[in-house]
C-alpha positions in Angstrom: 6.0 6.1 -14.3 6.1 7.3 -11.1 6.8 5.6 -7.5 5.1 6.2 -4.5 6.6 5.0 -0.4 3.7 4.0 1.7 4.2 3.3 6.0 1.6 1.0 7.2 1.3 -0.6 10.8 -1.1 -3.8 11.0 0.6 -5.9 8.9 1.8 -8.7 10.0 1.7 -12.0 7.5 1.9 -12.5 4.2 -2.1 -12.8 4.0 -1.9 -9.3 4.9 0.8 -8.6 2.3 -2.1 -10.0 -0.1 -4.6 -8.5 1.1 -2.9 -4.6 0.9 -1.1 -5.4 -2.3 -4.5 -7.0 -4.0 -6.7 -3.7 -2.6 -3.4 -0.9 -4.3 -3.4 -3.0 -7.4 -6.7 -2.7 -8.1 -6.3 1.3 -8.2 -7.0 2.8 -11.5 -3.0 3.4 -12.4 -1.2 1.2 -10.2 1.1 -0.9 -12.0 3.1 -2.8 -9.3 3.1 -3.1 -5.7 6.3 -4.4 -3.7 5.9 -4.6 0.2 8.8 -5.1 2.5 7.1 -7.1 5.9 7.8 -6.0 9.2 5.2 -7.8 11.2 6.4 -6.0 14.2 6.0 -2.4 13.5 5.9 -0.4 10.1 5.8 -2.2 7.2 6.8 -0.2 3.7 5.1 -0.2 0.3 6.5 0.6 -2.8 3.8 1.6 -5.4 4.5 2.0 -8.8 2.4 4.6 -11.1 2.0 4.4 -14.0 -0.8 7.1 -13.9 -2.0 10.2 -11.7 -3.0 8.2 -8.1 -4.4 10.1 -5.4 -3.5 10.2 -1.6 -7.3 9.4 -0.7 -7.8 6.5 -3.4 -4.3 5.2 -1.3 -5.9 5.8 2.3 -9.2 3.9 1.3 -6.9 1.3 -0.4 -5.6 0.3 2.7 -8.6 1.0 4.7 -10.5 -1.9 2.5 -7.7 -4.3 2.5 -8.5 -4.5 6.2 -7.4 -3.5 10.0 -4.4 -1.5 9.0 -3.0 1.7 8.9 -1.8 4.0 6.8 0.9 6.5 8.4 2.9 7.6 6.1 3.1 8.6 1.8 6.1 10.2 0.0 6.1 10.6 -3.5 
């Protein structure tokens, strides 16, 4: 297993805690996601792998889950 640090701006409720975690779960090889809310300015997302995960499946993760964005991944 491997774990993966997404920054995302946007988010600002727990609806859009579901929304982002229910769109990275539904990757191929995610195994857990675990957000940490800040509704004012750059929220971080702890992705857990449990198989290879792109950066781009990540990007249009995010990009379906709704108006938010995607600044930042460190594996």
């Amino acid at each position: 297993m491997a774990n993966i640090q997404l920054r995302i701006t946007g988010m600002t409720c727990q609806n859009c805690v579901s929304h982002v975690s229910d769109e990275l779960t539904d990757i191929d090889g995610v195994e857990d996601v675990m957000v940490t809310l800040d509704a004012e300015g750059t929220s971080d997302v702890h992705v857990v792998v449990k198989s290879e995960v792109t950066d781009n499946q990540l990007r249009e993760a995010v990009d379906e889950a709704g108006d938010y964005v995607l600044v930042d991944i460190v594996r």
